[in-house]
C-alpha positions as CSV (number, residue, x, y, z in Angstrom):
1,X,-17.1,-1.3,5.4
2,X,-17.2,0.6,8.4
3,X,-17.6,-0.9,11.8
4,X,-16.7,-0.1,16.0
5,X,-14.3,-2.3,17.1
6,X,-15.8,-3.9,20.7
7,X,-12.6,-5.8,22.2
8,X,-11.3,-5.9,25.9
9,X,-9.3,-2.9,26.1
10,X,-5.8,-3.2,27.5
11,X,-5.0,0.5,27.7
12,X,-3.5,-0.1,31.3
13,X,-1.1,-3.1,30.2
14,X,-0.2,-1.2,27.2
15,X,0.5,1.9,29.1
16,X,2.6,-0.4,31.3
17,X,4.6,-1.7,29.1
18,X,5.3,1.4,26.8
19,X,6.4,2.8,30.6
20,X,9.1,0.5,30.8
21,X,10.1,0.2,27.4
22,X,10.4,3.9,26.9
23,X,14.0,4.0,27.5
24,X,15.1,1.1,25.5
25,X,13.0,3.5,22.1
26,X,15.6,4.8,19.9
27,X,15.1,8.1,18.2
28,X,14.4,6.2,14.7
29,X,11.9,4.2,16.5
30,X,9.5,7.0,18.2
31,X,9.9,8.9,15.1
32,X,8.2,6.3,13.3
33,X,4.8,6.7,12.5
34,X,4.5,10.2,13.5
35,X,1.5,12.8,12.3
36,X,2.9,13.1,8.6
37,X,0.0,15.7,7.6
38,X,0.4,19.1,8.2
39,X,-0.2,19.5,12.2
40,X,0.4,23.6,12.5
41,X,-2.4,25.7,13.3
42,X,-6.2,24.8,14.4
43,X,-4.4,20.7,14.2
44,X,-6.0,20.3,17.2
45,X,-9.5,20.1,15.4
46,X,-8.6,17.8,12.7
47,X,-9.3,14.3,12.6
48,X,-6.8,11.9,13.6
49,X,-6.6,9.5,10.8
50,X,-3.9,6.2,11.2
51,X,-3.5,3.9,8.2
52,X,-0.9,1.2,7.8
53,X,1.0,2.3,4.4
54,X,1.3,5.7,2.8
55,X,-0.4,4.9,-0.3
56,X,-3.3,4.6,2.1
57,X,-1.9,8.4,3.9
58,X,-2.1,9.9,0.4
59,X,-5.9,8.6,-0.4
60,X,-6.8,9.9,3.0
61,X,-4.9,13.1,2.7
62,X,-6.4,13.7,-0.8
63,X,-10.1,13.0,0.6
64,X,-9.8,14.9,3.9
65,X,-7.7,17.7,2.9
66,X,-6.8,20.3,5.4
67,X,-9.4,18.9,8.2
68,X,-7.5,15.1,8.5
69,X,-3.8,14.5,10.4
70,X,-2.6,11.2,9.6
71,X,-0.3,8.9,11.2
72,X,1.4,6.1,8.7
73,X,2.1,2.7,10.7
74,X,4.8,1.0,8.5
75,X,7.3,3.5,8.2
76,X,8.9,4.2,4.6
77,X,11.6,1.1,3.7
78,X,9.5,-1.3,5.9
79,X,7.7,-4.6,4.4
80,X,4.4,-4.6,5.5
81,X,4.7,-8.3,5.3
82,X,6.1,-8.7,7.9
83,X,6.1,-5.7,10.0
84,X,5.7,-5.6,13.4
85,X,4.3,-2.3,15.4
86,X,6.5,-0.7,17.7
87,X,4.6,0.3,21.2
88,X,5.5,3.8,20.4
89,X,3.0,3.3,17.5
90,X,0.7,1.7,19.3
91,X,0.0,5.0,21.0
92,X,-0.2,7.1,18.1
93,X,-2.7,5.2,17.1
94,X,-4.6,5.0,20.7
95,X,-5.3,8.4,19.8
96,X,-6.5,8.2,16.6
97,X,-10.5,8.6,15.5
98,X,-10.4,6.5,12.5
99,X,-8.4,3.6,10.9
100,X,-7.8,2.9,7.4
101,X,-6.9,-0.4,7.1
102,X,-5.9,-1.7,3.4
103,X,-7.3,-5.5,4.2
104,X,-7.2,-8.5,2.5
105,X,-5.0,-10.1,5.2
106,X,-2.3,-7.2,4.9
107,X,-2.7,-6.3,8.7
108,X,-2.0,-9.3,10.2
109,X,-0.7,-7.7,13.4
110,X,-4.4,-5.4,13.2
111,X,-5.5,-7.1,17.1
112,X,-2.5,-5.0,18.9
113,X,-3.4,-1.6,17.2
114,X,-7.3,-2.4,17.9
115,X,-6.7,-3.0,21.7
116,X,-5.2,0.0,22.5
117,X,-8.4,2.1,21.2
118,X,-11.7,0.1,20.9
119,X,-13.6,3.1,20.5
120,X,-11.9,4.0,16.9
121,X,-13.7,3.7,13.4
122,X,-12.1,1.3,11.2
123,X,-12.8,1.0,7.8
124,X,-11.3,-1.8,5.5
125,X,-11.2,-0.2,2.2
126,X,-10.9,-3.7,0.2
127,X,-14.4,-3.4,0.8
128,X,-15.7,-4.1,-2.9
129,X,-12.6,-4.9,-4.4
130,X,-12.7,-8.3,-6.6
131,X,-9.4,-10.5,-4.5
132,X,-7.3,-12.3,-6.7
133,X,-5.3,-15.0,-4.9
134,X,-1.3,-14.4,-4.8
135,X,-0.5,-18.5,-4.3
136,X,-3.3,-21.2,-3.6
137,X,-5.3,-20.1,-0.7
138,X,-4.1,-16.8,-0.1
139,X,-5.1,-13.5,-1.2
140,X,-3.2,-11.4,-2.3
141,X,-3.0,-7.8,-0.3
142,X,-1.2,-5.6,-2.9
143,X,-5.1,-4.5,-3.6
144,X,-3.9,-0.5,-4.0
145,X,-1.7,-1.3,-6.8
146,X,-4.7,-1.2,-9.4
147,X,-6.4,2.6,-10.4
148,X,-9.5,1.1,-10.0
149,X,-9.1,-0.9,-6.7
150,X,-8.0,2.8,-5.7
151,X,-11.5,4.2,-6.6
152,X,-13.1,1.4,-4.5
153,X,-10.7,2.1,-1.5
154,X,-11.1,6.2,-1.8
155,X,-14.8,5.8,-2.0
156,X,-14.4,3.7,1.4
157,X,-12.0,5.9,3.1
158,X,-14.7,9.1,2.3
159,X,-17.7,7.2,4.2
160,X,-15.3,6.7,7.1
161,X,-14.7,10.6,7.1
162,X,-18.1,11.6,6.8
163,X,-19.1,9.0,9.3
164,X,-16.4,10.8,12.1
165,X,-17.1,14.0,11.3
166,X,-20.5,14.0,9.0
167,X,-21.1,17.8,9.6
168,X,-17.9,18.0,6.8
169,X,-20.0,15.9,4.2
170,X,-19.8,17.7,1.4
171,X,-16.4,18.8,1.5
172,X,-15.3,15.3,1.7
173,X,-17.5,14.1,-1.2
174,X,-16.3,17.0,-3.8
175,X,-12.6,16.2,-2.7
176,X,-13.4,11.9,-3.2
177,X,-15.1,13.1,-6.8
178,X,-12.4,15.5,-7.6
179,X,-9.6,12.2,-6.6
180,X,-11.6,9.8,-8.6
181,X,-11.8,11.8,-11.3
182,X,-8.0,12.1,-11.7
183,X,-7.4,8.2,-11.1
184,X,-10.1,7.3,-14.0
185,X,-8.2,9.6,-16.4
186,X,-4.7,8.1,-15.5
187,X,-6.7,4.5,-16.1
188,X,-7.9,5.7,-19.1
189,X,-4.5,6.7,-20.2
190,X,-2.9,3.5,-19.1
191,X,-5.2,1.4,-21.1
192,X,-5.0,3.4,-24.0
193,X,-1.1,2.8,-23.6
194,X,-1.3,-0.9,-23.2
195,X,-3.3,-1.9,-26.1
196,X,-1.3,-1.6,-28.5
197,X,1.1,-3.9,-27.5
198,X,2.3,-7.3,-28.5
199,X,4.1,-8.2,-25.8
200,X,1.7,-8.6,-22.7
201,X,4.9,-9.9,-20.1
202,X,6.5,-8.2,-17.9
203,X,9.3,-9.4,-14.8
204,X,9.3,-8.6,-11.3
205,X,11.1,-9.2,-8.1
206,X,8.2,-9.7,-5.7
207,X,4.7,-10.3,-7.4
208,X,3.0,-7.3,-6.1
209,X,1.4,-6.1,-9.2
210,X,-1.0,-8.9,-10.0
211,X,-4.3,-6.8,-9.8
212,X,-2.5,-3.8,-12.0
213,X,-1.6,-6.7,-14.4
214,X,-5.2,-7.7,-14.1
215,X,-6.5,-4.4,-15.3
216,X,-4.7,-4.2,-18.9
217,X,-4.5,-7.7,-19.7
218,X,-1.1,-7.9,-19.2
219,X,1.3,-11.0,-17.3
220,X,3.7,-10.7,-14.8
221,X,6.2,-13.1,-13.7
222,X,7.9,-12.7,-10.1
223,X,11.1,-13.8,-9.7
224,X,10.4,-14.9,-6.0
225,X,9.1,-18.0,-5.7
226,X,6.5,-18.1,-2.8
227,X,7.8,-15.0,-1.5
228,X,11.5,-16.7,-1.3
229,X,14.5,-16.2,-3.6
230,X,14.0,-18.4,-6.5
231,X,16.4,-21.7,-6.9
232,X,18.8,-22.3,-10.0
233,X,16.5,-24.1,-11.9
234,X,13.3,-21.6,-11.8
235,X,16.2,-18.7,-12.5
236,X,17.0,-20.8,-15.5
237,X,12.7,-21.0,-16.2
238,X,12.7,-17.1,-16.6
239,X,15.7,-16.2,-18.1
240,X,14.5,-18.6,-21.3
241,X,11.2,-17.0,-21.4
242,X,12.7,-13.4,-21.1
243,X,15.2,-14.6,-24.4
244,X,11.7,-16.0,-25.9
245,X,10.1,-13.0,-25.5
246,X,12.9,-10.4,-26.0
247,X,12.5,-9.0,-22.2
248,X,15.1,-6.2,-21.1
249,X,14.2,-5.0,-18.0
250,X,13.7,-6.8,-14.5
251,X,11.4,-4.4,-11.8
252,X,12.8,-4.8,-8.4
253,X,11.2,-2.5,-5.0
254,X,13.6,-1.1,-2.9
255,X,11.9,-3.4,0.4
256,X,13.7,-6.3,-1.3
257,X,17.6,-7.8,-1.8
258,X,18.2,-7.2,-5.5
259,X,20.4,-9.7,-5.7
260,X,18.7,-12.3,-7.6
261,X,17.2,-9.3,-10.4
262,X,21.1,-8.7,-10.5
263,X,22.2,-12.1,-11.7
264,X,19.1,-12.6,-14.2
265,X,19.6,-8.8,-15.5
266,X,23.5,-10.0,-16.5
267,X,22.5,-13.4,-17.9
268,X,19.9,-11.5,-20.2
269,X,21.8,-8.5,-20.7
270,X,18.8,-6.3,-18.9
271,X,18.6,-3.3,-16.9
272,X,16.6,-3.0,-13.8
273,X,14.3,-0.7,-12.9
274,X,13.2,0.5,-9.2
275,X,9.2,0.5,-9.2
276,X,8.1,1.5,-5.7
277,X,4.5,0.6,-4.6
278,X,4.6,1.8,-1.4
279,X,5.5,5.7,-2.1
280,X,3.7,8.3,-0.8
281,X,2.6,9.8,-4.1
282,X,0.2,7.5,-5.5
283,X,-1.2,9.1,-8.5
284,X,3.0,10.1,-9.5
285,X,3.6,6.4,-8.7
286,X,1.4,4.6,-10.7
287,X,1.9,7.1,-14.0
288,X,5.6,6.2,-13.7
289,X,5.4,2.6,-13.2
290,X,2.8,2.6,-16.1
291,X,5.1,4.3,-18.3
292,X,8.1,1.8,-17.3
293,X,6.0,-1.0,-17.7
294,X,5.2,-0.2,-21.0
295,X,8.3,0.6,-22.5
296,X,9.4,-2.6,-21.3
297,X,7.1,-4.7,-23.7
298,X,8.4,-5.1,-26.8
């Protein structure tokens, strides 16, 4: 879903405040969410494309190709959960002609960005996307982590290219084809992969890959317990249906502490293995974690 963003603008506040903040910016800061396409040559003609996590960068960049820049909010090691952007960012993205948000409530801080350019495209590529909830109430965000929530979200992003610059059509709808193509063979792959196994469970730190579990019939189980550390007693829970089910490997994202994977992996006598759904490049990301995942199940 595309739509124009009509809010009171408070340009001059923000301006303001960025003034007097300036000096307090560290380098790490006003580095952050910096043009992370190419930005030599005619970069002054390309789009100017902000999204909130690189997964979301590296659909754009595959759709737009050599005609988008794009500027990634939540800077690699952040948790989007709970990520807060920087003033610094907020003017990156007041230039920007287009937003990708990923939606489903992952952008709860979206009303800042919005404010500071109220005449920028935004397009929410859950648009289409069946939610699953992540506790009672809630949806869960982690929508990208799923091959075909990806397709739904790349289809999105495209109309909010061709919307910006619609004289590029055709360029942008060979490049979406070409991307979709190569996501529906990896699914294809994956499927293949997982149906010939027994075992269907697999464990993880934070319980991001619900919708990828979703897709081959398979069952995660986090060890956070609504997004906390889990107590002694849940611990105790898993490590029993890990013995049950002859589990040896915990998957842990480098956002998190590891510590609690650390004491299950030793009590089950498991090794741990980084899965990292926030990299930059998705298609590599998802084959590996696939691959993991699989030789996991017993």
């Amino acid at each position: 879903m595309i739509r124009n963003i009509n809010k009171y603008s408070l340009i001059l506040t923000l301006l303001l405040a960025v003034t007097i903040l300036s000096g307090c910016v560290s380098q790490d800061e006003s580095s952050s969410g910096t043009l992370s396409g190419n930005a030599s040559g005619n970069a002054s003609h390309r789009i100017k494309v902000a999204t909130t996590i690189a997964p979301l960068g590296d659909f754009v960049k595959a759709v737009g190709g050599e005609k988008v820049e794009v500027t990634v909010v939540v800077p690699p090691g952040a948790e989007p959960h709970t990520f807060e952007p920087t003033p610094s960012l907020m003017m990156n993205v007041a230039k920007a002609n287009l937003y990708v948000m990923n939606g489903a409530g992952l952008e709860f801080w979206m009303d800042k960005l919005l404010e500071a350019n109220k005449r920028m495209v935004v397009v929410d590529s859950s648009q289409g996307v069946a939610l699953l909830e992540e506790r009672k109430g809630e949806i869960d965000p982690h929508v990208w982590i799923s091959l075909r929530n990806a397709a739904f979200q790349v289809n999105n992003i495209c109309s909010g290219l061709i919307a910006v610059d619609p004289a590029n059509k055709d360029y942008y709808i060979k490049n979406r084809d070409d991307y979709l193509q190569k996501l529906q063979s990896l699914d294809e792959e994956l499927n293949q992969t997982f149906a010939g196994k027994k075992n269907r469970i697999f464990i993880v730190h934070h319980p991001a890959w619900t919708y990828f579990a979703r897709d081959y019939n398979l069952s995660q189980v986090p060890l956070m317990e609504n997004e906390k550390e889990p107590g002694p007693k849940y611990l105790g829970e898993v490590i029993d249906l890990a013995r049950r089910n002859n589990i040896t490997t915990i998957f842990i994202e480098p956002e998190y502490n590891p510590k609690a994977a650390e004491v299950i992996a030793r009590e089950m006598n498991a090794g741990i293995v980084t899965l990292d759904p926030l990299a930059e490049n998705y298609h590599e990301t998802m084959a590996y974690a696939g691959r993991e995942i699989a030789l996991s199940l017993a």
